[in-house]
Backbone bond lengths (Angstrom), bond angles and torsions (degrees), N, CA, C in turn:
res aa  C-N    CA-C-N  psi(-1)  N-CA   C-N-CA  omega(-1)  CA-C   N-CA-C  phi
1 X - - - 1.432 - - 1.520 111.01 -
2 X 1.147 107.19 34.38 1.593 116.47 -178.03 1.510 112.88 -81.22
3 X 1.684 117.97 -60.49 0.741 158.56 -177.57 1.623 118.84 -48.95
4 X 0.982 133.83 165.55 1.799 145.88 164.84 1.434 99.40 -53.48
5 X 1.360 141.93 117.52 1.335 118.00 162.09 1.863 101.27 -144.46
6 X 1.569 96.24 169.73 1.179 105.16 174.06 1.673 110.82 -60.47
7 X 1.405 131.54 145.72 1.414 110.55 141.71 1.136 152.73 1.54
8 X 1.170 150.68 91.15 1.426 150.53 162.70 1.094 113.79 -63.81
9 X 1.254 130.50 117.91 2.028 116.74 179.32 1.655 93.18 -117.10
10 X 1.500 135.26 -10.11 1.148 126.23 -142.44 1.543 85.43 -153.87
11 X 1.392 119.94 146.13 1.165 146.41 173.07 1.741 151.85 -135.63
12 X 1.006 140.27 78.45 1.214 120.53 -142.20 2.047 89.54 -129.60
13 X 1.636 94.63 138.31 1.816 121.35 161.71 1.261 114.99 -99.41
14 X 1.325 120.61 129.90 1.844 111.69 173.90 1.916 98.35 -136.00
15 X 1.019 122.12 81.70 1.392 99.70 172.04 1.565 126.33 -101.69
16 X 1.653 86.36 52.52 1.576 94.36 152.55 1.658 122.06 -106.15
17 X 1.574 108.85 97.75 1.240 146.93 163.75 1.656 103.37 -25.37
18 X 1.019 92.43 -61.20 2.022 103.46 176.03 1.359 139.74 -84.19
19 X 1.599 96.44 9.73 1.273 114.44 169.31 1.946 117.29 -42.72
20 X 1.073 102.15 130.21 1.409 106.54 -172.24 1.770 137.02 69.38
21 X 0.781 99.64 -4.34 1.865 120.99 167.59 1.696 93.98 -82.53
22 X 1.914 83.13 135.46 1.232 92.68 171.89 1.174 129.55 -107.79
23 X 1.627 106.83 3.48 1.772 108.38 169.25 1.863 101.48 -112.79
24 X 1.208 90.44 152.08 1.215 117.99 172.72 1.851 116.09 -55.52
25 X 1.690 120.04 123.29 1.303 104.62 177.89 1.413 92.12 -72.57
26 X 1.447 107.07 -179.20 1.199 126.40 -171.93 1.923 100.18 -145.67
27 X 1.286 105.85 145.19 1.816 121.12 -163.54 1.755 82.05 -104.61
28 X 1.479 119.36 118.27 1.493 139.28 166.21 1.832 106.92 -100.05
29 X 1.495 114.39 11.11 1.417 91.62 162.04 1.070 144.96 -119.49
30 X 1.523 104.18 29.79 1.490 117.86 110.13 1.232 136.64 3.46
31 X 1.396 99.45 -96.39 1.214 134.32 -174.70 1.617 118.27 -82.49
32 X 0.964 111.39 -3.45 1.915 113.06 150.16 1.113 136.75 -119.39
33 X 1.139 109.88 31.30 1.872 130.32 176.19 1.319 110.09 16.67
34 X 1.588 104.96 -129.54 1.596 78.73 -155.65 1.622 113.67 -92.06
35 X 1.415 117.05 51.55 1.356 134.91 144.95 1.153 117.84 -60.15
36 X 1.347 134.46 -70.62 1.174 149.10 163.87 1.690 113.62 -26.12
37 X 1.638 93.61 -43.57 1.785 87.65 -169.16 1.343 113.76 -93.25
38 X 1.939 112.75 -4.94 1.682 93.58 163.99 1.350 116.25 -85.16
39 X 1.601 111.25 -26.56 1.287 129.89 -178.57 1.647 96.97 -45.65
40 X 1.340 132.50 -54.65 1.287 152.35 -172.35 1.794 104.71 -49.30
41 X 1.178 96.44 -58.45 1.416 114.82 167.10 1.125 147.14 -63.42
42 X 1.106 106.09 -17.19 1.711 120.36 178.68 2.071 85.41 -105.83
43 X 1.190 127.70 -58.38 1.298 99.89 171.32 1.288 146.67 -64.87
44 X 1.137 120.71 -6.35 1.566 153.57 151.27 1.316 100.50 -40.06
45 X 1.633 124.30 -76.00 1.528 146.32 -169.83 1.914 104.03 -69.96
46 X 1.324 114.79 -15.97 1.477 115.61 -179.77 1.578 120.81 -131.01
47 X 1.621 106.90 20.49 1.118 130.66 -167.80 1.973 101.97 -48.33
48 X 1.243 107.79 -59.75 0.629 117.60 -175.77 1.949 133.43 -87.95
49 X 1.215 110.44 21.43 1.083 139.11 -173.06 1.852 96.48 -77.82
50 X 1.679 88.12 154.61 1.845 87.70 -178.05 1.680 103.67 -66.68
51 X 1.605 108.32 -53.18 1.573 100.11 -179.27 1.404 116.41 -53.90
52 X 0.954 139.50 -104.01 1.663 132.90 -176.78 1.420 103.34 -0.56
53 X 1.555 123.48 -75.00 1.598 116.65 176.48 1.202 120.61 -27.95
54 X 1.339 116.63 -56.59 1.584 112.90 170.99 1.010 133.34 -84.87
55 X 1.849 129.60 2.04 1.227 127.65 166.12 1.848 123.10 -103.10
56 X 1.566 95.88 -14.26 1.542 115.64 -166.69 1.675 95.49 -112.67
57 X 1.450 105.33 103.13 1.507 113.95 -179.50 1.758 105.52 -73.42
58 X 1.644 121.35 -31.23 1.344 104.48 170.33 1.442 106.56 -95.64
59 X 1.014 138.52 60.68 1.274 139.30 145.82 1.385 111.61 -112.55
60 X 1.107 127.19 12.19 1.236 137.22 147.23 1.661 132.53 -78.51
61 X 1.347 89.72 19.27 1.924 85.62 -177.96 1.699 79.42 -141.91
62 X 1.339 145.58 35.84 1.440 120.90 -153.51 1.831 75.29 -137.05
63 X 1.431 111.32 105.12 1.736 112.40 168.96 1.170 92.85 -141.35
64 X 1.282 136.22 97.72 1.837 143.77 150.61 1.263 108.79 -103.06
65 X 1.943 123.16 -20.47 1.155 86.33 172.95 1.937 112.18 -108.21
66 X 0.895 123.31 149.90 1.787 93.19 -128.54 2.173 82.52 -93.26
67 X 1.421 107.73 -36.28 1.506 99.18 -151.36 2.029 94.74 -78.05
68 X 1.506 96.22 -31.61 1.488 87.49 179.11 1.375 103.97 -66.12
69 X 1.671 145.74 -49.28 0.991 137.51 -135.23 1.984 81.45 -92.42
70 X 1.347 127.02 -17.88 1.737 105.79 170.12 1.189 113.21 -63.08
71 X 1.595 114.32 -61.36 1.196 104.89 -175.61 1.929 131.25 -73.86
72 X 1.248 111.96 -28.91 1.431 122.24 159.26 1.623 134.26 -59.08
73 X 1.486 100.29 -45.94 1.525 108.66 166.26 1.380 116.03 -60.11
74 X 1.386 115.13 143.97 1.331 130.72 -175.06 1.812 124.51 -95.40
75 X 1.346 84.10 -35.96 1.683 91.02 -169.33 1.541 117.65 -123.62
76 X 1.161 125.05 -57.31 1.514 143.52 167.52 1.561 113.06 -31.79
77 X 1.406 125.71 -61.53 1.183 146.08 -175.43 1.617 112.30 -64.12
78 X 1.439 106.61 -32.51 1.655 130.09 159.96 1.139 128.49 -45.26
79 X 1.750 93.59 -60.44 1.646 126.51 179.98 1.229 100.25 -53.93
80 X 1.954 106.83 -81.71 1.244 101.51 171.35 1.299 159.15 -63.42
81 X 1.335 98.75 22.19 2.260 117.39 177.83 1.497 93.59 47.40
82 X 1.553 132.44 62.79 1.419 152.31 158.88 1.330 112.39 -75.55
83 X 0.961 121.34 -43.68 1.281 136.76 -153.91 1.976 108.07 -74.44
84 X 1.542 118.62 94.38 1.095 96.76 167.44 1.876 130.34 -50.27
85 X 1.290 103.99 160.16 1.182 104.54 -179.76 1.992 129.91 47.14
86 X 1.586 82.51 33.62 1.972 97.90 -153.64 1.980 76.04 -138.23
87 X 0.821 113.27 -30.80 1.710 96.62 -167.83 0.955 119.82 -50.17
88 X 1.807 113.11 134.28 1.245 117.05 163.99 1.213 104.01 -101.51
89 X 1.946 112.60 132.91 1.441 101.45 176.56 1.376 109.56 -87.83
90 X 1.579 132.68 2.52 1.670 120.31 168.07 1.580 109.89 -56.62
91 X 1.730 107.62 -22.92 1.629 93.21 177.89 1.864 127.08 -59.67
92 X 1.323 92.12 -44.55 1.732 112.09 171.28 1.336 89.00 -65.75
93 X 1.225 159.02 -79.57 1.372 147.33 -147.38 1.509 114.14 -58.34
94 X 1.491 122.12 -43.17 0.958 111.80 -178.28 1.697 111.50 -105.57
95 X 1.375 130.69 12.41 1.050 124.26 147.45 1.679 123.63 -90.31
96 X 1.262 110.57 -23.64 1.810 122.50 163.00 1.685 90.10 -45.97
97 X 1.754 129.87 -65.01 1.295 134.33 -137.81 1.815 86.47 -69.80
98 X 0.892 117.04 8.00 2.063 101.88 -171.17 1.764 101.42 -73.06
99 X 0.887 89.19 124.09 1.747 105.95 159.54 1.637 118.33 -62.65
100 X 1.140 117.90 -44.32 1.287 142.59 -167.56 1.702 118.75 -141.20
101 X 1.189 124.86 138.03 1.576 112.28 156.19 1.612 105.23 -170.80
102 X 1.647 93.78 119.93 1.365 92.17 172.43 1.600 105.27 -123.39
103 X 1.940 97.58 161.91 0.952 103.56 -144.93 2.123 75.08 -136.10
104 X 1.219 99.83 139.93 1.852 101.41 -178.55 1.558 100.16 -123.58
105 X 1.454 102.12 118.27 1.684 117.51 156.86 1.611 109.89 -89.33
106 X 1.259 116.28 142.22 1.410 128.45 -174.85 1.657 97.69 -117.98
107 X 1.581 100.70 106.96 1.497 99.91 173.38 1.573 135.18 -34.53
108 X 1.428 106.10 -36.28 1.495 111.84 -177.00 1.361 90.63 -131.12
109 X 1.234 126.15 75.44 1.359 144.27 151.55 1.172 132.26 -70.87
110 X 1.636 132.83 79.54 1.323 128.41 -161.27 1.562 108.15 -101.50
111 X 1.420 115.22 15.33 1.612 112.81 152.00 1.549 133.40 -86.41
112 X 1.111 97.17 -22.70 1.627 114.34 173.22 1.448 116.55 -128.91
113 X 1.449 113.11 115.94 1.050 134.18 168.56 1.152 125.58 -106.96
114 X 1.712 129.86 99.08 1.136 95.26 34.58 1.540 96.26 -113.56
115 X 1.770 114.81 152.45 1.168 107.83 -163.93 1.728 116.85 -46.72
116 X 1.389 124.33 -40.32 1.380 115.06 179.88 1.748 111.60 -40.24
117 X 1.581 120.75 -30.43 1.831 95.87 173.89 1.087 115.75 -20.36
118 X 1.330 119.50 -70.56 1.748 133.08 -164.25 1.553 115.23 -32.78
119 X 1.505 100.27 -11.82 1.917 100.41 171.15 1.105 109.40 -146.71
120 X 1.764 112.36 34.37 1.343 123.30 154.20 1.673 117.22 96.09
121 X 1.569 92.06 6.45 1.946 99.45 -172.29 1.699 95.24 -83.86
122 X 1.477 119.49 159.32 1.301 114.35 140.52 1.784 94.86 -169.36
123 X 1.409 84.70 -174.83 2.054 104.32 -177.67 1.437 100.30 -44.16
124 X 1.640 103.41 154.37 1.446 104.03 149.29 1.225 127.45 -71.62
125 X 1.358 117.80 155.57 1.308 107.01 -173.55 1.415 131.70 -63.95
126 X 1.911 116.08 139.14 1.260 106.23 -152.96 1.446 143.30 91.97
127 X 1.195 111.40 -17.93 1.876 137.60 -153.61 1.979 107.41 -139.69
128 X 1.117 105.68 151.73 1.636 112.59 178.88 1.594 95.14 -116.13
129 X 1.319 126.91 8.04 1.484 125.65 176.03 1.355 103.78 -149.42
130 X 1.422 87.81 153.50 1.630 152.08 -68.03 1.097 121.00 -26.63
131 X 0.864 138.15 147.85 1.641 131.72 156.83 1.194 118.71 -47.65
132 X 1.612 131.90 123.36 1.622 114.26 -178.86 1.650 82.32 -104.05
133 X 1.593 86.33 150.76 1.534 106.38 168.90 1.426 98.67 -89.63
134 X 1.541 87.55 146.61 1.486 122.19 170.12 1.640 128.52 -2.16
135 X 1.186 88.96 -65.13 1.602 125.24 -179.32 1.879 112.33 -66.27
136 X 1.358 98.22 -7.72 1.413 110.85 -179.72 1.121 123.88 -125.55
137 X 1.534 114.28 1.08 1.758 118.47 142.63 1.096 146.38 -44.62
138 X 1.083 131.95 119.00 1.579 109.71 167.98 1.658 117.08 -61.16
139 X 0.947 129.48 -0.71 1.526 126.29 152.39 1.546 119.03 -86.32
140 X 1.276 115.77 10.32 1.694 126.38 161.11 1.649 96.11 -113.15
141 X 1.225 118.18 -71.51 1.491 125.55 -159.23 1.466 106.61 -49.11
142 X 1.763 115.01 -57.26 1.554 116.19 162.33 1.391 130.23 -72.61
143 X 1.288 108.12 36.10 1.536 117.42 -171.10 1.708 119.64 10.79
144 X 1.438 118.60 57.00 1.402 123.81 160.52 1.427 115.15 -47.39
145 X 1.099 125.32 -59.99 1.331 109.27 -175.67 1.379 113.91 -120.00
C-alpha cells in the first residue's frame, strides 16, 4: 500500500495456513528432543536476520523485542506504520477508507502466537503476559493505521 493504487473498499485476513487439507498436521517435538530446542535457539538468536525473514513465513508476526525488531525488521513494522518518525499517513487514510474488513482468529491457532494478532492484539512490550486487546495498542490508541 505504498504505491498509486486503485481503491480498496473491502478487506479480508485468513491465517489459516491449513485451510483445505484433509489430515490433521501433527506437532513432532515431541519426538525430536533436544533437536527441536537448539533448532529453537539458534532461531530465537537469528530471528531477525535477512535469511530466516525470507525463508520463515511465521517469523513475520514475532516482535517482543520491540527496538531491535524496528530497526531490523523488514516488512511487518512497514505494514504496520510502527516505525517512529517512518509514518506514512496514506496508511491511516486508506485503511480509515475500508467499507468492510474482516479479520479471522482461529481458536486453537498454533501459527500465531498469540492467536489474538490476527485482530491486532499482542504482549506488552518485552513480556508473554497478558494479551492486550486490540483497542489497547498504541497502534489503535495512536491511530497508525
Amino acid at each position: 500500500m505504498t504505491g498509486k493504487t486503485d481503491s480498496i473498499r473491502w478487506l479480508s485476513n485468513s491465517e489459516d495456513y491449513t485451510t483445505g487439507l484433509s489430515t490433521q498436521a501433527h506437532n513432532y517435538v515431541q519426538h525430536s528432543g533436544i533437536f527441536c530446542q537448539i533448532v529453537d535457539k539458534l532461531l530465537k538468536s537469528k530471528i531477525y536476520s535477512d535469511y530466516i525473514q525470507v525463508c520463515i513465513l511465521t517469523v513475520n508476526h514475532y516482535h517482543c523485542e520491540i527496538p531491535e525488531y524496528l530497526k531490523k525488521y523488514k516488512y511487518l513494522p512497514k505494514l504496520n506504520n510502527e516505525r517512529p518518525n517512518q509514518r506514512n499517513p496514506i496508511y491511516n487514510e486508506r485503511f480509515s477508507s475500508l467499507q468492510n474488513l474482516v479479520l479471522i482468529m482461529f481458536k486453537n491457532d498454533s501459527v500465531l502466537t498469540p492467536k489474538e494478532t490476527s485482530w491486532f492484539g499482542y504482549y506488552p512490550d518485552g513480556a508473554f503476559k497478558p494479551v492486550i486487546p486490540p483497542q489497547q495498542t498504541p497502534l489503535y490508541t495512536e491511530d497508525w493505521i
